[in-house]
N, C-alpha and C positions, 0 to 999 in steps of 0.2 A: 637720682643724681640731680634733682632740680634746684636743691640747696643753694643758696647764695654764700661767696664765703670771702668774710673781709681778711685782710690781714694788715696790721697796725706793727708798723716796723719793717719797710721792706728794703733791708739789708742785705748783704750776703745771705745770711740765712734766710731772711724770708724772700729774697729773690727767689733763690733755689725752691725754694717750698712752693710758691708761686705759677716758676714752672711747671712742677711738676703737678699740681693740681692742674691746669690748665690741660694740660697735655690728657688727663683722666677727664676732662669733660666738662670739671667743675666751672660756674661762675665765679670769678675773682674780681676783688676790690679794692681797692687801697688809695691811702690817702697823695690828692697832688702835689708832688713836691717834682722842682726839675731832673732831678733823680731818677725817677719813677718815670721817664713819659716812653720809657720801651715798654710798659706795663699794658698799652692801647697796643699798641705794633703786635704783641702775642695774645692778644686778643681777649684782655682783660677791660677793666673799668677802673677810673679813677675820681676817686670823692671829694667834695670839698674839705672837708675835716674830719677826726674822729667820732663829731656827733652825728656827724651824718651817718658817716660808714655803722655807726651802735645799730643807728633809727634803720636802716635799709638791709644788712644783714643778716642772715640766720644765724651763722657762727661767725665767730671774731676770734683769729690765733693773732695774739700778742709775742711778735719777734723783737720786743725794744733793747736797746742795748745799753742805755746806760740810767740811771737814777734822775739825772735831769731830763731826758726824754719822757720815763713814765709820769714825773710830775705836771708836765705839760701836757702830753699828750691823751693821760689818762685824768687827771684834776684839773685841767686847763678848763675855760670858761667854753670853749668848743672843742671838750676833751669829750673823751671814749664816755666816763660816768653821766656826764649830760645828756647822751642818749639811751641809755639803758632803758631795758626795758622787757615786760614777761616774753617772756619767750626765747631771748637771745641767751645764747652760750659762750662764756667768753672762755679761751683755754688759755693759761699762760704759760707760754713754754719756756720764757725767760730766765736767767739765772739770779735772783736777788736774795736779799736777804725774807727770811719767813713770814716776818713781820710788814716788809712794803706789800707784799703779794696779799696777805691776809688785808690790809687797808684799801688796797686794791678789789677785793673780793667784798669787802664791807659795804665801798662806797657804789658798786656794780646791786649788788642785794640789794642795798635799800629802795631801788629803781626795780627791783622784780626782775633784773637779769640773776641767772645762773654765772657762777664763777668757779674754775677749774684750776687747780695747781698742776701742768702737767710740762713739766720740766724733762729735756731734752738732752742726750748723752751722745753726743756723735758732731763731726764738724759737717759742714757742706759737702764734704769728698764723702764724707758717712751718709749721710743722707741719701745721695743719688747714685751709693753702689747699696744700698737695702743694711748696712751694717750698724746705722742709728737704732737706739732705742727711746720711748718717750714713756715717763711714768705715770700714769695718771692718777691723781689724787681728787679726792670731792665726791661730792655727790653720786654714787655709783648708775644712777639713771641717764643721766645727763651724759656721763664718760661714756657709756653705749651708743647712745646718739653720736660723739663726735667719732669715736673709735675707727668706724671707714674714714673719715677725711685721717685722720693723721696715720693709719694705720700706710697711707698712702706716702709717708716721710717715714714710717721707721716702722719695719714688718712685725716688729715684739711693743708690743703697747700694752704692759698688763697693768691691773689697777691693782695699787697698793696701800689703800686706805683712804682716809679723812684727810681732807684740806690739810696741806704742808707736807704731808708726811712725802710724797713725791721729789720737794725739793729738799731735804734733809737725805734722802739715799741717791739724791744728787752729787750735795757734800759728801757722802761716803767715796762714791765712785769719782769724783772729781781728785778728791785726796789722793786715792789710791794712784790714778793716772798720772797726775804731776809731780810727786814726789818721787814717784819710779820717776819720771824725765830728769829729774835732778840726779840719782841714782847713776841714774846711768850716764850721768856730765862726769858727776863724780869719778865716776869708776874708769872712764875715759880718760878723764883728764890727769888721774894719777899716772895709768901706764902712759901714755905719751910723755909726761916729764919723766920719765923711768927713762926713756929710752926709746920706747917697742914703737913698732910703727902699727898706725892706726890702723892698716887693713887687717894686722894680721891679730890686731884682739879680736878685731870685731869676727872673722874665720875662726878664731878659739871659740869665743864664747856664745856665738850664733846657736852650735848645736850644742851646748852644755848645758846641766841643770841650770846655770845661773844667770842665763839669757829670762828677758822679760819681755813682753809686744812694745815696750817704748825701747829698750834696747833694740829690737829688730827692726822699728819704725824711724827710728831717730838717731842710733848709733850710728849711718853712716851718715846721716847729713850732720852731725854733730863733726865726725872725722873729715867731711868733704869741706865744711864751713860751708854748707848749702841751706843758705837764710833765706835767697828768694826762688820761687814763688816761694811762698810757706802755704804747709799744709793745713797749718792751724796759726793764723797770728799769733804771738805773743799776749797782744792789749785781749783775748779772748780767754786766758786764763787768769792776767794782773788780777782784774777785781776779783775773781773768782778765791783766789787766794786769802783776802783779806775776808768774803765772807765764810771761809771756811773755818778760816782762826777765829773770829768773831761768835760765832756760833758753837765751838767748844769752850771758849771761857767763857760764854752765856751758862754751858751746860755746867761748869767746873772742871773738865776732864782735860786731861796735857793732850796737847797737839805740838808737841817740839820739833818733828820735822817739818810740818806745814808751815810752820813760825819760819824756819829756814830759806825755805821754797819761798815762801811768801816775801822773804826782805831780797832774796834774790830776785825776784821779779819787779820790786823795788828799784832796784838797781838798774835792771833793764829798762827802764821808765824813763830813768835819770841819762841811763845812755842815749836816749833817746829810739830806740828799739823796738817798742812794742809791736809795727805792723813788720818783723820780721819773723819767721817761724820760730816755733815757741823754744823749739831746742835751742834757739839765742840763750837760753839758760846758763848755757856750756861758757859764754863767752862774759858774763858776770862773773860766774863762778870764776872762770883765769884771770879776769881781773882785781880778784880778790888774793890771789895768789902773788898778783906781782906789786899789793899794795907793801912799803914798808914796814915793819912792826913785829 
């Protein structure tokens, strides 16, 4: 356990991650931002930049969260790639598209570091009740190496092939999850204009074939109108969405619900919504209902 272990992104999820490394013993690192200065207080380290954190690290988990963070953060002039170097392992548990990760992983190689696709299926409440999963893709020697540290964020870590292929059964399961939440807006939101009162669908269909874990998870904060805290922000699926759809019309193949899912989160954007929990879905969708037309 002498490993030193950066993490680049420290967010809600890499907060959480953070913790809980720390709490196992591990050395943690992460970049200074005024954000980060409870990061000292739990008895971590905090680095000048991402090259540093490359240069001094063993492993480097990448929690970045948006497209203009990795460009800076990771290609920046004292980004994560400027330090690279043999020996270091970079995992990226981020959600992006196949193609930034792989440029990601190109410009880390050309420096002699190891780069990891290992994409993450669970929110922060997942994470630190043991129900996250992380996929690992790449290098099958290297994911052995990291496998104890992240095994320590998500108890099922199995490796499932070559570079990308991790965040491609991302978009499967990501698909699957958010369109069930629309699903179940859906289905909600008809019986209440019917009439029925919301406890008493959600008591039908809790034990019936036609309950889902987002219907059980979310049908009643969808019925309660309970947006905060949220379990899962909204702004934590929006992109998600779009690289989902993106990445079936790369392949040729319809994705017409996700197309749906996806402009309704749209719409959440525009409501202005995204840091309320994701089942705000519910409340697009009704305003779709009360537009004229």
């Amino acid at each position: 356990m002498n490993q030193s272990i950066g993490i680049l992104g420290l967010g809600e999820m890499g907060g959480t991650a953070a913790r809980l490394l720390l709490a196992k013993g591990y050395a943690v690192s992460a970049v200074d931002r005024p954000s980060a200065a409870w990061l000292t207080e739990a008895g971590g380290t905090l680095i000048a930049d991402a090259k540093t954190l490359a240069e001094q690290a063993d492993i480097v988990i990448l929690l970045l969260a948006t497209e203009d963070a990795v460009e800076h953060a990771i290609f920046g002039e004292a980004g994560l790639a400027a330090g690279g170097r043999e020996g270091l392992i970079v995992a990226d548990i981020g959600t992006f598209s196949v193609a930034l990760k792989e440029r990601v992983r190109d410009a880390l190689e050309e420096k002699g570091a190891v780069a990891l696709d290992t994409p993450i299926s669970g929110t922060p409440q997942a994470i630190e009740t043991g129900r996250a999963v992380i996929m690992l893709s790449g290098d099958e020697a290297a994911c052995e190496r990291v496998r104890p540290v992240l095994e320590i964020l998500a108890p099922k870590c199995p490796h499932v092939g070559p570079f990308g292929h991790g965040m491609k059964l991302k978009f499967v399961l990501n698909s699957l999850v958010i369109n069930h939440v629309l699903v179940a807006a859906e289905a909600l939101n008809m019986g209440i204009a019917s009439g029925l009162d919301p406890k008493q669908i959600i008591d039908v269909v809790l034990p019936s074939v036609a309950t889902s874990t987002q219907f059980e998870l979310r049908g009643p904060l969808m019925a309660e109108r309970k947006w905060d805290p949220p379990t899962a922000p909204a702004r934590l699926v929006h992109k998600d969405t779009r690289y989902i759809v993106e990445h079936a019309k790369a392949l040729g193949v319809p994705a017409p619900v996700s197309t749906i899912t996806r402009d309704l989160y749209e719409r959440v954007a525009e409501m202005g919504l995204l840091d309320k929990e994701l089942a705000i879905i519910f409340e697009a969708l009704e305003a779709d209902n009360e537009e004229p037309g």
